[in-house]
C-alpha atoms as one frame of an Amber mdcrd trajectory, in Angstrom:
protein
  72.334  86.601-136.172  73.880  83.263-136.490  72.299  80.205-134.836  74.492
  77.981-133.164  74.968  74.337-134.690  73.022  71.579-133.123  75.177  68.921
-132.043  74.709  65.813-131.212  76.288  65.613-127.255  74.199  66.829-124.974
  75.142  70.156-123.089  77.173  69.181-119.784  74.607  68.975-116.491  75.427
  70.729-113.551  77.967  68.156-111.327  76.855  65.618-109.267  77.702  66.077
-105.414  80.221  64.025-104.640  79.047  60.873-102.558  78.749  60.330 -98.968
  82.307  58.541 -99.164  84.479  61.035-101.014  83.162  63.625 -98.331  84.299
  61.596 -95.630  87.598  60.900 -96.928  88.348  63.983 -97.706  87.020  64.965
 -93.736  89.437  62.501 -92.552  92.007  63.636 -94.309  91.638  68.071 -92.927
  91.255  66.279 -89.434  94.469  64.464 -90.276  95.810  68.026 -91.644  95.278
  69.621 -88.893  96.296  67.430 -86.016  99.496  67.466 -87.531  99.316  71.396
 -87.896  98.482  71.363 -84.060 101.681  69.199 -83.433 104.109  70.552 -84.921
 102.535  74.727 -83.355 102.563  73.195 -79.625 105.329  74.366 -77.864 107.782
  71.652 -76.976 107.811  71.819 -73.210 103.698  71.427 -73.181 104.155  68.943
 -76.077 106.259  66.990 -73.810 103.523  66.601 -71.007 100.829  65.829 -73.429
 103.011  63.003 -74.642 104.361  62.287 -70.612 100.502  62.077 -69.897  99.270
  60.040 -73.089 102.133  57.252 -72.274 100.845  57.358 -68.559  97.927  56.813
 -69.576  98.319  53.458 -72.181 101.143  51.972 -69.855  99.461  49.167 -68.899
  97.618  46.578 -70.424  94.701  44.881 -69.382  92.545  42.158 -70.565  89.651
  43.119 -72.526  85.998  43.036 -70.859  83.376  40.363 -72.047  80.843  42.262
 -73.434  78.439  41.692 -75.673  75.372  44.189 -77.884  72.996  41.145 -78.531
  70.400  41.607 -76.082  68.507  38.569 -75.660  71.871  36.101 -75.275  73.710
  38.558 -74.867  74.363  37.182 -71.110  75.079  33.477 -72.291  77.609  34.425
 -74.933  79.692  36.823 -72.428  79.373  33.805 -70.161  80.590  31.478 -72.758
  83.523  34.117 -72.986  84.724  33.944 -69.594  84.303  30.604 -69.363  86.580
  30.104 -72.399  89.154  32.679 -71.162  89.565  31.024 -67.539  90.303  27.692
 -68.849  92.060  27.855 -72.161  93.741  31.433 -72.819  94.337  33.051 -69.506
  97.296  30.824 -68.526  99.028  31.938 -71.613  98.142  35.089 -71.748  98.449
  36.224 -67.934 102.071  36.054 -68.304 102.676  38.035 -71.228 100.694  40.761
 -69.924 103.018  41.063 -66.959 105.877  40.666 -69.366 104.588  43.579 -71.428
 103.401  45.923 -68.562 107.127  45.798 -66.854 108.673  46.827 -70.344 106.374
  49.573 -70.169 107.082  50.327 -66.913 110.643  50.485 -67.322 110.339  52.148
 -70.932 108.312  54.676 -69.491 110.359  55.491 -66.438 113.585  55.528 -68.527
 111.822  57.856 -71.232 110.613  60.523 -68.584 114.261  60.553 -67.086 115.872
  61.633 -70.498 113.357  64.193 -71.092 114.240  65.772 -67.265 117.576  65.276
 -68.587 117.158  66.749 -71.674 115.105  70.043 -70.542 118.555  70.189 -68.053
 120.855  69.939 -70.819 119.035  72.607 -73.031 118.851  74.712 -70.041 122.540
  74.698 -69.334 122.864  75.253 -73.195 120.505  78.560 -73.157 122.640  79.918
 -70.039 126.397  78.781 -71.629 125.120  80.335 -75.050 123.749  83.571 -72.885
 126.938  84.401 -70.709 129.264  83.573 -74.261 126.838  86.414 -75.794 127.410
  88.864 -72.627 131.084  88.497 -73.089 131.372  89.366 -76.596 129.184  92.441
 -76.136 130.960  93.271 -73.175
């Protein structure tokens, strides 16, 4: 029997698991994976009202709350906030919040009109494409 050679590396030790951010990046990226399995599956008429429904739903903006996690001045800080808002930001602001929530408006009225015209279109399609197929089998 022959001995094997003594060497002077030492023999590989098992792996080390990979760390706590590799596993989350690589969790974030099957979610990612599979949202966009999940979009491009859904059929398009449902996919439609999920999207109809999600731009429904961020139309509008709004000015964001005062809030704040410290505890103890927590209430003078949010105070401080408003206080800061009323008098130096909301007269700028006010107005391009209006601005932006009548684009949306309009953008989202004008998108949910070509979709109702585009399910009509596709419809006519399907029934033009349907009675051309009748009259070549007939």
């Amino acid at each position: 029997m022959s001995e094997r050679p003594e060497s002077d590396t030492p023999e590989p030790d098992t792996p080390e698991p990979p760390s706590t951010g590799e596993i989350l990046r690589r969790l974030q990226a099957g979610v990612r994976q599979r949202t966009a399995e999940l979009t491009t599956v859904t059929p398009s008429g449902e996919d439609d009202r999920l999207r109809l429904a999600e731009l429904q739903r961020v139309q509008f903006v709004e000015e964001p709350l005062c809030v704040s996690p410290r505890p103890v001045l927590g209430r003078l800080l949010v105070f401080l906030r408003k206080v800061v808002h009323r008098l130096f930001v909301r007269w700028y602001s006010h107005p391009l919040l209006q601005q932006q929530n009548r684009f949306n408006s309009v953008a989202s009225s004008l998108i949910q009109e070509l979709l109702e015209e585009n399910r009509e279109l596709r419809r006519r399609i399907d029934r033009l494409e349907g009675s051309r197929d009748a009259d070549r089998d007939g």
